[in-house]
Biopython code that builds the backbone (N, CA, C, O; Angstrom):
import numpy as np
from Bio.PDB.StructureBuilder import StructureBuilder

atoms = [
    (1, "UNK", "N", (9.127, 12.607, -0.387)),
    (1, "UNK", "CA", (8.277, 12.561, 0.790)),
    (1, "UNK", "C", (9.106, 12.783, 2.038)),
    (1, "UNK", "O", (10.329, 12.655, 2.083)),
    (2, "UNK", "N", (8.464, 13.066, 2.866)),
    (2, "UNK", "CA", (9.123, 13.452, 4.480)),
    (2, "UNK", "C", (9.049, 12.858, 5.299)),
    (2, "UNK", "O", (7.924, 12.362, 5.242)),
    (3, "UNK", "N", (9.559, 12.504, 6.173)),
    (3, "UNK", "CA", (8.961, 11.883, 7.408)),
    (3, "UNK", "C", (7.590, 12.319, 8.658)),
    (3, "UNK", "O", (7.293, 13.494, 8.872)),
    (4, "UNK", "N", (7.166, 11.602, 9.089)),
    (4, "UNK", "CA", (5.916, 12.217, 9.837)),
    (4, "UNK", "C", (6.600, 11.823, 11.696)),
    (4, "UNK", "O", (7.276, 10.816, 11.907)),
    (5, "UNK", "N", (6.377, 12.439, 12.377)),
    (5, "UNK", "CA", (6.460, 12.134, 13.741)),
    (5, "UNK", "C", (5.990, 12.708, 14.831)),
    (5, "UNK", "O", (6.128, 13.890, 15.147)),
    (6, "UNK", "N", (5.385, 11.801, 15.459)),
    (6, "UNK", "CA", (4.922, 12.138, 16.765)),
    (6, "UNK", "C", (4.692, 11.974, 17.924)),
    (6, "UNK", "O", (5.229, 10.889, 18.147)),
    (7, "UNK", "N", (4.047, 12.471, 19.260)),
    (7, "UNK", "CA", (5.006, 11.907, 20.622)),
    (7, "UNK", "C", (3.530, 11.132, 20.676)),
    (7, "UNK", "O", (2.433, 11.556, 20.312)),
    (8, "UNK", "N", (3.864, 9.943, 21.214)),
    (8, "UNK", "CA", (2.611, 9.555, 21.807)),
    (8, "UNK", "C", (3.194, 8.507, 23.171)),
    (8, "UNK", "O", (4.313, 7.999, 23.106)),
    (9, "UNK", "N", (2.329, 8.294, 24.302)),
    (9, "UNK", "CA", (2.247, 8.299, 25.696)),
    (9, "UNK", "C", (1.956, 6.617, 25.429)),
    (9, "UNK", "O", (1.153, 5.998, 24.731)),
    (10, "UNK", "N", (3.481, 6.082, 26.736)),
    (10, "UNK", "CA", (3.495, 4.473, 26.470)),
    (10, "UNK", "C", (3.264, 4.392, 27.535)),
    (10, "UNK", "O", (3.941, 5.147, 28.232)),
    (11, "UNK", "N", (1.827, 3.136, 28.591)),
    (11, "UNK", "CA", (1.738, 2.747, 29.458)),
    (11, "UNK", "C", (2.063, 0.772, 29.245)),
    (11, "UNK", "O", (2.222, 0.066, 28.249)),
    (12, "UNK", "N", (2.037, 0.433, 31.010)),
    (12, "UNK", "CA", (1.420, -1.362, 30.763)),
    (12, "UNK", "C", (0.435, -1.355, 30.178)),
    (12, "UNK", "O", (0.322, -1.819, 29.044)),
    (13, "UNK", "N", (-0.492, -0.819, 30.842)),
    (13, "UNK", "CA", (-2.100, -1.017, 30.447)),
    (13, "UNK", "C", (-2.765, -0.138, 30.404)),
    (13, "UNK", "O", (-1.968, 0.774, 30.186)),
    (14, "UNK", "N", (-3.735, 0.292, 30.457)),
    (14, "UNK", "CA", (-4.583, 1.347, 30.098)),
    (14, "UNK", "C", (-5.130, 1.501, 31.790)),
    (14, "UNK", "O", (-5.588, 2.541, 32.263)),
    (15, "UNK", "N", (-4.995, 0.501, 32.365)),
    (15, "UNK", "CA", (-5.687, 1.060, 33.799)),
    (15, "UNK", "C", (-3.930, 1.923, 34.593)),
    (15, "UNK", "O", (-4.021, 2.515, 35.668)),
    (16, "UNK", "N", (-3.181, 1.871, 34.196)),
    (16, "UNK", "CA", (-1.706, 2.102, 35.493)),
    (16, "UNK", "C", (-1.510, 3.359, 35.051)),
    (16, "UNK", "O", (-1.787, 3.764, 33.922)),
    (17, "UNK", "N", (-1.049, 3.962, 35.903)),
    (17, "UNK", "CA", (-0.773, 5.386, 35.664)),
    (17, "UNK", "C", (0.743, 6.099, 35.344)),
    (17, "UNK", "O", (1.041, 7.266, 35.086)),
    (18, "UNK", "N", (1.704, 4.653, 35.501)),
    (18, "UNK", "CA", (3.004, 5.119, 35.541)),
    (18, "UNK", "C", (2.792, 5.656, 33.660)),
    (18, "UNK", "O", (1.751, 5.270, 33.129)),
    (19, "UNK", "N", (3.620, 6.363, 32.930)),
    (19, "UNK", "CA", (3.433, 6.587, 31.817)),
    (19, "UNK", "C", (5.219, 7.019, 31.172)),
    (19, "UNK", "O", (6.278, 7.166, 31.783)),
    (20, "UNK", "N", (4.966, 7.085, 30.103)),
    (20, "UNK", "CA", (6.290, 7.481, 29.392)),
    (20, "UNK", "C", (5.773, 8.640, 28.093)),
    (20, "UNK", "O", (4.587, 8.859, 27.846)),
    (21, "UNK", "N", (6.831, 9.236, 27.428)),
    (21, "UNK", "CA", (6.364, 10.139, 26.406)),
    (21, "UNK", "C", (7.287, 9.735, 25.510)),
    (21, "UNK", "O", (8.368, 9.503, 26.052)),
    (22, "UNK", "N", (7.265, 9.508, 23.979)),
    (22, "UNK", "CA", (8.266, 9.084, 23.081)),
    (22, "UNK", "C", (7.692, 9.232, 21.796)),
    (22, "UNK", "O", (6.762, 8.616, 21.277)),
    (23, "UNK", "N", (8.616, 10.433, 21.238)),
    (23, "UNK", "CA", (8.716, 10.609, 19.967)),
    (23, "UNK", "C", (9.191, 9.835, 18.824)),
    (23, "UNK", "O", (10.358, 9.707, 18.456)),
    (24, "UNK", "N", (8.079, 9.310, 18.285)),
    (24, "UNK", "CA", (7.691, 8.243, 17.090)),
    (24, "UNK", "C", (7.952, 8.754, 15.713)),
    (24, "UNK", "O", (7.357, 9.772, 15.361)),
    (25, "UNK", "N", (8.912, 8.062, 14.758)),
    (25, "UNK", "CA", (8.386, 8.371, 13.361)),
    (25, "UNK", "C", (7.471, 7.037, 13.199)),
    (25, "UNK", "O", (7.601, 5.864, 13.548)),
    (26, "UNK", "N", (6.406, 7.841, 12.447)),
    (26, "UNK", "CA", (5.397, 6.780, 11.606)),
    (26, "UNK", "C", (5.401, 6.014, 10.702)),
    (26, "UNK", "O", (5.231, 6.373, 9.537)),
    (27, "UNK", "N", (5.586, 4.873, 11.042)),
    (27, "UNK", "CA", (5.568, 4.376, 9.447)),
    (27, "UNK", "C", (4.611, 3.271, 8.841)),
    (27, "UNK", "O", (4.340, 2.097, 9.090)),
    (28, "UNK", "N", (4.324, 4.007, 8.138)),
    (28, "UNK", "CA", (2.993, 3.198, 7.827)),
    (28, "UNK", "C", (2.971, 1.813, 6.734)),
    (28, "UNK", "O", (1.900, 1.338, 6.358)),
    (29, "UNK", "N", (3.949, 1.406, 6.413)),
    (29, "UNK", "CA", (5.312, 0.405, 6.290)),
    (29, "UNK", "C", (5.105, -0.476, 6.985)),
    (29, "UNK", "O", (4.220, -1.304, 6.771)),
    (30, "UNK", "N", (5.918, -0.488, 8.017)),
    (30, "UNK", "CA", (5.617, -0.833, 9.162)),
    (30, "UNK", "C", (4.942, -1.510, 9.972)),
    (30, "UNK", "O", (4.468, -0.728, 10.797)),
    (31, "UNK", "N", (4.488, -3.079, 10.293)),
    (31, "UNK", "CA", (3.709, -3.508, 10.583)),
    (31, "UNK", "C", (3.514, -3.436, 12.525)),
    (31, "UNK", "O", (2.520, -3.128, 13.182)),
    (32, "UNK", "N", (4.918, -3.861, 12.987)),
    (32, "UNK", "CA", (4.675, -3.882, 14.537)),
    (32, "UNK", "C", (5.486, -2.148, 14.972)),
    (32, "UNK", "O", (6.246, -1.575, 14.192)),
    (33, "UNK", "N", (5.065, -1.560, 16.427)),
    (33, "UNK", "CA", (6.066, -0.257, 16.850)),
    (33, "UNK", "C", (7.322, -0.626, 17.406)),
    (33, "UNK", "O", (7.587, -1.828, 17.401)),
    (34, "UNK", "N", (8.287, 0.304, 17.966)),
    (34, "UNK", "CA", (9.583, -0.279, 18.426)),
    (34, "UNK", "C", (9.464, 0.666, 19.180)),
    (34, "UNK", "O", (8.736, 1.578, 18.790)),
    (35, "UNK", "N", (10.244, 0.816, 20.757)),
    (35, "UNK", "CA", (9.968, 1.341, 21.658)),
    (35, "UNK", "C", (11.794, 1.409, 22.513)),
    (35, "UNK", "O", (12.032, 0.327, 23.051)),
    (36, "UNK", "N", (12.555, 2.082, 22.618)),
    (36, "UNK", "CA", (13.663, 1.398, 23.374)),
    (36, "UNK", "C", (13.731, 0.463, 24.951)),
    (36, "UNK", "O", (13.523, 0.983, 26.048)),
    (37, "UNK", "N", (13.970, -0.573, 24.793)),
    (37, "UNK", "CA", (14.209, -1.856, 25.418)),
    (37, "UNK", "C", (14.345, -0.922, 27.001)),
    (37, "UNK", "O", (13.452, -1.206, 27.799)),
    (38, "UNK", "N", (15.135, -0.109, 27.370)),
    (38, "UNK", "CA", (15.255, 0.468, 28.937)),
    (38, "UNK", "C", (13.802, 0.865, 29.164)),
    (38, "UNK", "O", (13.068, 0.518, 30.089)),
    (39, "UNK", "N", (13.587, 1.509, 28.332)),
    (39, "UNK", "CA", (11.965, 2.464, 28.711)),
    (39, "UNK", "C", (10.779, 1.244, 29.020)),
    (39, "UNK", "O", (9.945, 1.079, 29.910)),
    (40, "UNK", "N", (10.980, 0.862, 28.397)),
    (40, "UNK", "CA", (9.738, -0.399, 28.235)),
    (40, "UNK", "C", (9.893, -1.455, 29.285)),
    (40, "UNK", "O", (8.772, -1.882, 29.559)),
    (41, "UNK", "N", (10.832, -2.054, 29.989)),
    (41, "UNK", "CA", (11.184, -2.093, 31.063)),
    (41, "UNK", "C", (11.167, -1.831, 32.305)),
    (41, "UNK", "O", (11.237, -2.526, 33.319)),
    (42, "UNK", "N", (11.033, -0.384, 32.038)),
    (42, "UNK", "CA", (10.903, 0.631, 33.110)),
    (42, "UNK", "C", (9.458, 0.939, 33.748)),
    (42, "UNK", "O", (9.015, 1.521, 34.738)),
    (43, "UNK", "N", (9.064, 0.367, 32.857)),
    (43, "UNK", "CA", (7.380, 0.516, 32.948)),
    (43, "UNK", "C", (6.363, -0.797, 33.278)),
    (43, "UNK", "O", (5.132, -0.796, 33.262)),
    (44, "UNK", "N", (7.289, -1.925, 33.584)),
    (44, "UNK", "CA", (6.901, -3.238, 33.478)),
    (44, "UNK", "C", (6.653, -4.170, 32.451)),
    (44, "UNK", "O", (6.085, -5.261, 32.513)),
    (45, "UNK", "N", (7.118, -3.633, 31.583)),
    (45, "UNK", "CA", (6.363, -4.307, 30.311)),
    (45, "UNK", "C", (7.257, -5.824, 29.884)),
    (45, "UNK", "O", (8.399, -5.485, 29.576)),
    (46, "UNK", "N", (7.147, -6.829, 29.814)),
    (46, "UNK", "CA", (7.714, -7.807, 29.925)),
    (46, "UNK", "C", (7.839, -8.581, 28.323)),
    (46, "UNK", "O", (6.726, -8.769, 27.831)),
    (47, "UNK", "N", (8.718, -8.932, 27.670)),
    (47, "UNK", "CA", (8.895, -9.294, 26.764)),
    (47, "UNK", "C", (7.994, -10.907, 26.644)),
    (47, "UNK", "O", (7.867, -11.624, 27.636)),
    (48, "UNK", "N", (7.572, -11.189, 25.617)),
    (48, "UNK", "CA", (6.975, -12.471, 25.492)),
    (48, "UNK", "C", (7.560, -13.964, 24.328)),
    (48, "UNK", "O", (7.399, -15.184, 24.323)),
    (49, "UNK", "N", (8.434, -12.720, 23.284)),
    (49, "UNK", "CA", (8.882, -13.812, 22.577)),
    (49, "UNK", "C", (9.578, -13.143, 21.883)),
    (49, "UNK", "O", (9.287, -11.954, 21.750)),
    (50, "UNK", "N", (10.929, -13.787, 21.097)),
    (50, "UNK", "CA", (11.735, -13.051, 19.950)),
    (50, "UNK", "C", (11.138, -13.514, 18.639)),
    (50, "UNK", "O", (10.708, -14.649, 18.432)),
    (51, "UNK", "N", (11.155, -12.655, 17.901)),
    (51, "UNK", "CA", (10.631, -12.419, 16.772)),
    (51, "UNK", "C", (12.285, -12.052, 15.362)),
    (51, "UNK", "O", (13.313, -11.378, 15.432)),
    (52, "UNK", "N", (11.758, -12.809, 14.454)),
    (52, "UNK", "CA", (13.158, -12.679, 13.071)),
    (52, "UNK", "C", (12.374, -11.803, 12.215)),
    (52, "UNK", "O", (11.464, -12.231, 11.505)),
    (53, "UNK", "N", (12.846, -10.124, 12.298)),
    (53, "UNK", "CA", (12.542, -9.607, 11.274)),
    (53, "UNK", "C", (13.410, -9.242, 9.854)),
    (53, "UNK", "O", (14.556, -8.798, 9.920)),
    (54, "UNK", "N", (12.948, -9.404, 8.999)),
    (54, "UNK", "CA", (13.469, -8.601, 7.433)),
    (54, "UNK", "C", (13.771, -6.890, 7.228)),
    (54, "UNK", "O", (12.975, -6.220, 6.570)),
    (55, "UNK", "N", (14.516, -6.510, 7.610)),
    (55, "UNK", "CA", (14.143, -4.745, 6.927)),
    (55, "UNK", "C", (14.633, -4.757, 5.843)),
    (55, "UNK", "O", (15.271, -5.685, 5.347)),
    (56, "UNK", "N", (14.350, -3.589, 5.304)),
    (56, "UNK", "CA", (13.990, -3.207, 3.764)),
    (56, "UNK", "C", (15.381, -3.553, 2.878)),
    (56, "UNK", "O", (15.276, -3.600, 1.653)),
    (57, "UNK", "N", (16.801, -3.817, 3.571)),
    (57, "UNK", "CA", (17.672, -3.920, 2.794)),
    (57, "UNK", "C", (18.186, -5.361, 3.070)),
    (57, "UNK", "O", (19.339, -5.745, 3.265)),
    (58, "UNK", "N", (16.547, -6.338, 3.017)),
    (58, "UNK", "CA", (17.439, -7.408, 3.492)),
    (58, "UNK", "C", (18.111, -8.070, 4.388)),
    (58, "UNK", "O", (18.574, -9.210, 4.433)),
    (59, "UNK", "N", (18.093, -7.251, 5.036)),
    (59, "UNK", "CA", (19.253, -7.916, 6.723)),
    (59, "UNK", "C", (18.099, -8.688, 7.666)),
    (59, "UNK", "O", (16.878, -8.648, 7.516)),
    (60, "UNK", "N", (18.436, -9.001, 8.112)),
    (60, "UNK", "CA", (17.246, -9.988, 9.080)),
    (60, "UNK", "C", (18.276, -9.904, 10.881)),
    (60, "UNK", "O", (19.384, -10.214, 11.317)),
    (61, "UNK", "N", (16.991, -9.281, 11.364)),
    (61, "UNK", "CA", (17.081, -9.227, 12.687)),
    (61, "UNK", "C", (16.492, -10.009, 13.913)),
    (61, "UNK", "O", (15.560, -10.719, 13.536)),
    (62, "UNK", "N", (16.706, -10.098, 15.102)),
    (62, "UNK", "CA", (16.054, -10.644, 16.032)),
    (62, "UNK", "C", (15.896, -9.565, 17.374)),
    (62, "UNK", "O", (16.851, -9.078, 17.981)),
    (63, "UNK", "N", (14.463, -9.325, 17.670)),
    (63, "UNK", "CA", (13.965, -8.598, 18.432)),
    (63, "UNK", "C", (13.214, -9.237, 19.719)),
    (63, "UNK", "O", (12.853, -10.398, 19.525)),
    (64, "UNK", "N", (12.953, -8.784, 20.806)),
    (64, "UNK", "CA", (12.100, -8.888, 21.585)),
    (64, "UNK", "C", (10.995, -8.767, 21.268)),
    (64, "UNK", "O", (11.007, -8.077, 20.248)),
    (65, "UNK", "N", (9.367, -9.192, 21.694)),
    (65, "UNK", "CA", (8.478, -8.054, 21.399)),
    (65, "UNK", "C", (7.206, -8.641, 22.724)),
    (65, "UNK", "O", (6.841, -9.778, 23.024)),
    (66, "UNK", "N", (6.919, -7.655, 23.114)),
    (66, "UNK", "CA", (6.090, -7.790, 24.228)),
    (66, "UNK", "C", (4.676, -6.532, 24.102)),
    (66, "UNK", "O", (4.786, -5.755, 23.153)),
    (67, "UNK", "N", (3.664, -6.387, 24.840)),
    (67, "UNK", "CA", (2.562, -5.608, 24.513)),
    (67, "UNK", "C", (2.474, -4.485, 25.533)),
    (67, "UNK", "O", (2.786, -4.537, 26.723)),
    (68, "UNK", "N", (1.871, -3.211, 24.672)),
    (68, "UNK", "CA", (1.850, -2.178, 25.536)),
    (68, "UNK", "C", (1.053, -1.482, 25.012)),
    (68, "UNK", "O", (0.742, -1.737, 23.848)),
    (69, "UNK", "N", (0.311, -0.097, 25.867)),
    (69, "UNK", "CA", (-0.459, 0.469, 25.490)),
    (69, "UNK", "C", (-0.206, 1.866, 25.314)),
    (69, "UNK", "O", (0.136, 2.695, 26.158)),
    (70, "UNK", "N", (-0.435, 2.008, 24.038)),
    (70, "UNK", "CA", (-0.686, 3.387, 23.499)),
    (70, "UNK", "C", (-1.571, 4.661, 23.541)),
    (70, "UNK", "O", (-2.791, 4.541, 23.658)),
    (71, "UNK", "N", (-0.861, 6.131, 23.429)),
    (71, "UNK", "CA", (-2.277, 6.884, 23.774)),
    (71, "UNK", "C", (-1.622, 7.841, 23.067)),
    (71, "UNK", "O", (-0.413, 8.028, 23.197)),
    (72, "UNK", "N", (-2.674, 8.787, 21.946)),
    (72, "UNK", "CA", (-2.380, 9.517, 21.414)),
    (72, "UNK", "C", (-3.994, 10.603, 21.276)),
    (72, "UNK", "O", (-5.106, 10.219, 20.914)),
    (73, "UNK", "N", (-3.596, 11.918, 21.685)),
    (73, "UNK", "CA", (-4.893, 12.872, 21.917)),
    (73, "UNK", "C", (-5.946, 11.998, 22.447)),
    (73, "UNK", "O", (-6.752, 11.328, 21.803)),
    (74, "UNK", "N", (-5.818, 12.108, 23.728)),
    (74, "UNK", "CA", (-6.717, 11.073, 24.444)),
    (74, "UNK", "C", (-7.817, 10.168, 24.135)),
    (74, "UNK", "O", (-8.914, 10.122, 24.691)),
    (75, "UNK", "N", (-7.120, 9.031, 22.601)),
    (75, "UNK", "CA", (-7.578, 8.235, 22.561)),
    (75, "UNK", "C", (-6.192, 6.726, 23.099)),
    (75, "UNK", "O", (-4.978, 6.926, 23.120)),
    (76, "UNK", "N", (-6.809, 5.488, 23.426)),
    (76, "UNK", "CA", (-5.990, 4.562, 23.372)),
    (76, "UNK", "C", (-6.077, 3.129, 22.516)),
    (76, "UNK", "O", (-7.007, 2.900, 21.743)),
    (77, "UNK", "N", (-5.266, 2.441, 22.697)),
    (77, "UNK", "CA", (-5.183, 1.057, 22.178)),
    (77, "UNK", "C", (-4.137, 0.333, 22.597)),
    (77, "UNK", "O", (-3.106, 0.983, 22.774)),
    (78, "UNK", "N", (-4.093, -0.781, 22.802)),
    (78, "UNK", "CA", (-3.253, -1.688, 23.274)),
    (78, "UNK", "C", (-2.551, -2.614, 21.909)),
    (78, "UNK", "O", (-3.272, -2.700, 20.915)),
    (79, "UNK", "N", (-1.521, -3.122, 21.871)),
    (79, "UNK", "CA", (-0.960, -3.203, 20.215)),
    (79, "UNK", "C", (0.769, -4.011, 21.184)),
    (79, "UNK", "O", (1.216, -3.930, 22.328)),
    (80, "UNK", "N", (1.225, -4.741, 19.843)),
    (80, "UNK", "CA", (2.580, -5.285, 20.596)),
    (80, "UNK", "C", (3.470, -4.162, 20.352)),
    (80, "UNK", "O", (3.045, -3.115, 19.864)),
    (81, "UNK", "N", (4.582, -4.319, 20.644)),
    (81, "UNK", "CA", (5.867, -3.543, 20.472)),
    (81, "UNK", "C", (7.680, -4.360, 20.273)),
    (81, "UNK", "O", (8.074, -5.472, 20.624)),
    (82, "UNK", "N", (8.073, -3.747, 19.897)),
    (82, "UNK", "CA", (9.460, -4.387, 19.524)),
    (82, "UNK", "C", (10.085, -3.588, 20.588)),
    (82, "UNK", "O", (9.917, -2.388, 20.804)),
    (83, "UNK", "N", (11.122, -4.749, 21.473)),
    (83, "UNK", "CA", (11.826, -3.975, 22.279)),
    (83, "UNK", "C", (13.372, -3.667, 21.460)),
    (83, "UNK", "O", (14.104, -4.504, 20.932)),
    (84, "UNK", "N", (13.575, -2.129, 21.566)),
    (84, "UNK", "CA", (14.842, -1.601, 20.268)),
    (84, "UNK", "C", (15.894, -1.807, 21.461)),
    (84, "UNK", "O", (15.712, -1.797, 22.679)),
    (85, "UNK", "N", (17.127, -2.008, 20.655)),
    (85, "UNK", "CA", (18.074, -2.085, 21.771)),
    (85, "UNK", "C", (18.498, -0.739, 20.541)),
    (85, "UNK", "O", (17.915, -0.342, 19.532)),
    (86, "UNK", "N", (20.249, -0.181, 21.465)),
    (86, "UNK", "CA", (20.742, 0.881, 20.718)),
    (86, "UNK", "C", (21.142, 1.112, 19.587)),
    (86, "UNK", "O", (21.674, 0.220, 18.926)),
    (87, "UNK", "N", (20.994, 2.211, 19.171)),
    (87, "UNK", "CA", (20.860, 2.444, 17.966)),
    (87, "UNK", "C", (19.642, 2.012, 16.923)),
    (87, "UNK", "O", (19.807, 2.017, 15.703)),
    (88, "UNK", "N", (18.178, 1.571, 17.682)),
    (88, "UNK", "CA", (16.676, 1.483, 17.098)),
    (88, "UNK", "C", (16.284, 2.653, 17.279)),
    (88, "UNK", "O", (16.525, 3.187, 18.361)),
    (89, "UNK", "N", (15.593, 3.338, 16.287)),
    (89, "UNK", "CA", (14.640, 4.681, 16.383)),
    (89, "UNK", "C", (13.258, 4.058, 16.964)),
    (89, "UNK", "O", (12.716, 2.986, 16.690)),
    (90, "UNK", "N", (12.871, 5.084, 17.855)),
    (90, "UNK", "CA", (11.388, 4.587, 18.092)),
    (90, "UNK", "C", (10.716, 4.674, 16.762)),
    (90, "UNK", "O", (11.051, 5.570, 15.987)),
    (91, "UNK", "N", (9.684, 3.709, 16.400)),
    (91, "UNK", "CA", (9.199, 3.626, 15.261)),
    (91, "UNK", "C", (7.796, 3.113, 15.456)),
    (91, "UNK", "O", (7.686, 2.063, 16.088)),
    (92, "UNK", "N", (6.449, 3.841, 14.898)),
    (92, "UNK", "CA", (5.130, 3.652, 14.952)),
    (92, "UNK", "C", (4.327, 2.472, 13.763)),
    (92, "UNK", "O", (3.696, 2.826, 12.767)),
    (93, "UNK", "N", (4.463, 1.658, 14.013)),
    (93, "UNK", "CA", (3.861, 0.884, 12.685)),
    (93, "UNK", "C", (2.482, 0.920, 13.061)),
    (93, "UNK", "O", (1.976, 1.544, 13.994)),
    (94, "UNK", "N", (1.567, -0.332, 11.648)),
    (94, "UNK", "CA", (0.376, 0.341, 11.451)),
    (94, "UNK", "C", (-0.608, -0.811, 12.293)),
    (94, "UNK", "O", (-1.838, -0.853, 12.302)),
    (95, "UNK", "N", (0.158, -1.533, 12.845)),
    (95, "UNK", "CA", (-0.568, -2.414, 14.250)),
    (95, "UNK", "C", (-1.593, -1.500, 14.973)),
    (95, "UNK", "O", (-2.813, -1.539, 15.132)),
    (96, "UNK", "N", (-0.247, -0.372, 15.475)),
    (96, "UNK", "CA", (-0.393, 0.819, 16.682)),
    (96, "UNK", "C", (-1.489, 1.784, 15.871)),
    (96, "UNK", "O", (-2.634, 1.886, 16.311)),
    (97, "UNK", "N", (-1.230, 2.219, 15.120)),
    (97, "UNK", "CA", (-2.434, 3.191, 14.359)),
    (97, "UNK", "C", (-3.584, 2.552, 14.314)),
    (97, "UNK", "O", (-4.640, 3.174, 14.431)),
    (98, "UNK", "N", (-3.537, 0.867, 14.093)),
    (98, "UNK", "CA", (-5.194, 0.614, 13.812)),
    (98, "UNK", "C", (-5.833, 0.443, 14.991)),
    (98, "UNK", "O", (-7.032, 0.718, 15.051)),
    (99, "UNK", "N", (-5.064, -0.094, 16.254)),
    (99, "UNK", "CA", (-5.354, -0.444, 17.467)),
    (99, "UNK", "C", (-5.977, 1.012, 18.143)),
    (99, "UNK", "O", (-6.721, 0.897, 19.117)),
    (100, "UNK", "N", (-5.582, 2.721, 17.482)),
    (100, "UNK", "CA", (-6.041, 3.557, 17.813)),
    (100, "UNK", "C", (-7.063, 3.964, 17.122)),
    (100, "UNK", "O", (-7.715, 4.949, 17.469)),
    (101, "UNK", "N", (-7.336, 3.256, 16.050)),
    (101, "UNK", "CA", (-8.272, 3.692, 15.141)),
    (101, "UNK", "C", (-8.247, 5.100, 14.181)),
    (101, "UNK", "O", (-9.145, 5.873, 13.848)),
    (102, "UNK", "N", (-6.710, 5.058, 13.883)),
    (102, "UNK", "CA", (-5.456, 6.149, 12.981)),
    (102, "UNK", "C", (-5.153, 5.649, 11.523)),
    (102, "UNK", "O", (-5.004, 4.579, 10.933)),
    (103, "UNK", "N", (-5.143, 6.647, 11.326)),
    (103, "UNK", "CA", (-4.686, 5.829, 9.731)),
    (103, "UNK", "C", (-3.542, 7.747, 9.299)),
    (103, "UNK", "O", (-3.757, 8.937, 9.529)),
    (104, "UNK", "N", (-2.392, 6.937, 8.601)),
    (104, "UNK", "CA", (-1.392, 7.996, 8.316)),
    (104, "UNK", "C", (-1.865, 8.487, 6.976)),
    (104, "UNK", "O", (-1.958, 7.596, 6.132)),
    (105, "UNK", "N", (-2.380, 10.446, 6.347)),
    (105, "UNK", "CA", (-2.635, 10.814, 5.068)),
    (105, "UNK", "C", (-0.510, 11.144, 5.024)),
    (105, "UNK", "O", (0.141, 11.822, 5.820)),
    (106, "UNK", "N", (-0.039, 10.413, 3.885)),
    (106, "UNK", "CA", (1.260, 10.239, 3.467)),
    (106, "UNK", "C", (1.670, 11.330, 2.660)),
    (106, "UNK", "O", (2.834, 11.513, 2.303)),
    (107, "UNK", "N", (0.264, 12.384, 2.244)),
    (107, "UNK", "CA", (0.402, 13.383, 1.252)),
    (107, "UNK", "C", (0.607, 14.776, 2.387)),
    (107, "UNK", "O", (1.613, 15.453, 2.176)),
    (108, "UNK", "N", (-0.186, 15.154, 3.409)),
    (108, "UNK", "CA", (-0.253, 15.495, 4.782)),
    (108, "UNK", "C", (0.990, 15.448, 5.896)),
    (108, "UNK", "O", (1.347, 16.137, 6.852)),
    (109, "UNK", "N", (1.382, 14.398, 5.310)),
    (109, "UNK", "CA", (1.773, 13.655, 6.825)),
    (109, "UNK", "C", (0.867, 13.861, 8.118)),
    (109, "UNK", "O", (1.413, 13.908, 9.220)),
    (110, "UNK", "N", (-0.024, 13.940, 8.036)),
    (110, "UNK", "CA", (-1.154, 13.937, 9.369)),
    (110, "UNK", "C", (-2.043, 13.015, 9.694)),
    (110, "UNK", "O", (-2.874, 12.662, 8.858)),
    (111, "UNK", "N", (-2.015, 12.421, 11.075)),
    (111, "UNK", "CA", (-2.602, 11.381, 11.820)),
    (111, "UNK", "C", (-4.016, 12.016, 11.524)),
    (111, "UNK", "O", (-4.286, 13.170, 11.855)),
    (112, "UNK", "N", (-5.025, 11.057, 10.783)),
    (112, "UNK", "CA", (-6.819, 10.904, 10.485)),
    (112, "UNK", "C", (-7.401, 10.364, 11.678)),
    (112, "UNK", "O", (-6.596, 10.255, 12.603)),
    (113, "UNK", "N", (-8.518, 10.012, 11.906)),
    (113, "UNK", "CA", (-9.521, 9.416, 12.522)),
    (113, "UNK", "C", (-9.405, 8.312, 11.058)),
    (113, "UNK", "O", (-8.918, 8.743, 10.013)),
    (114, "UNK", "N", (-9.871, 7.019, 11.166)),
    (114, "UNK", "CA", (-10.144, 5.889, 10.548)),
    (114, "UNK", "C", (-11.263, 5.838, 10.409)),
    (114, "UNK", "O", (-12.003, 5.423, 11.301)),
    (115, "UNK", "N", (-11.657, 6.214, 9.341)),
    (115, "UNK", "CA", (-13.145, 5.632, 8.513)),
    (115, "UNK", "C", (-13.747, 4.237, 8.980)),
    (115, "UNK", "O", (-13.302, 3.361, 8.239)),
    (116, "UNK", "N", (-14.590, 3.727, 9.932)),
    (116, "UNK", "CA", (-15.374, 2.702, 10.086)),
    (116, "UNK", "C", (-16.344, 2.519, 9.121)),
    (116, "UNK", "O", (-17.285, 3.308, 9.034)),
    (117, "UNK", "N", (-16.147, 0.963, 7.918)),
    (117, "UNK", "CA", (-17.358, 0.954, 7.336)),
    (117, "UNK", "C", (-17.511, -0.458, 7.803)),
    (117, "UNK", "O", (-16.630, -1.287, 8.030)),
    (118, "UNK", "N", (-19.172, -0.592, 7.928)),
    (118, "UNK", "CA", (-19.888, -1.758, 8.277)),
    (118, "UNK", "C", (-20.187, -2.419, 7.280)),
    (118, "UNK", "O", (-21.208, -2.095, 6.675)),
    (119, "UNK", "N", (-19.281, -3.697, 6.743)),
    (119, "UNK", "CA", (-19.704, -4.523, 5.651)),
    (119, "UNK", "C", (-21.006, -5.829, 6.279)),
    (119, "UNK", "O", (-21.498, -6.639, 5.493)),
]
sb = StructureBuilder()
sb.init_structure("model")
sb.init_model(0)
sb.init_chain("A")
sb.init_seg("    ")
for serial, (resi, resn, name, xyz) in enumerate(atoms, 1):
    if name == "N":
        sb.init_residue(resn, " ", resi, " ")
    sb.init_atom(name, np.array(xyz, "f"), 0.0, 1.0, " ", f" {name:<3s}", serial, name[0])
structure = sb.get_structure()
């Protein structure tokens, strides 16, 4: 399999206009996004709490993570984020996809619209 990636547009909120552009791999893995710590900053975005994560080989990290809003083909969603210090890839988890109402085809690699069913 390949990797999937794509740019999608980081604000505070959905009302401010300052904006950023940052090329994401997707991972649908992935539960929260990661964003680099200067950019996110730069934009006001204020950290709220550190968080101890696990990655896949075991190692356990400690991150920032504060909330921001996402926009991809002019839809949005608001979703937390991990602030990356250097050497973090920006990274899209599936918080950010559901908050857009995205879901990743892994066979594709191409961003869907999300099936809404009404149980």
């Amino acid at each position: 399999m390949g990797s999937t990636r794509k740019h999608f547009i980081l604000k505070k909120s959905r009302e401010t206009n300052e904006k950023i552009e940052i090329n994401f791999l997707i991972d649908s893995g992935a539960v929260y996004s990661l964003a680099p710590k200067e950019q996110l900053e730069s934009l006001g975005i204020k950290a709220y709490k550190s968080v101890e994560f696990v990655l896949a080989d075991g190692t356990r990290i400690t991150r920032e993570v504060g909330d921001a809003y996402f926009e991809y083909n002019g839809e949005g969603g608001a979703a937390p984020v991990i602030f990356g210090i250097e050497g973090d890839e920006p990274l899209l988890g599936v918080t950010t996809l559901e908050s857009l109402g995205l879901v990743l085809n892994p066979f594709k690699r191409e961003l869907f619209p999300m099936r809404m069913l009404m149980l």
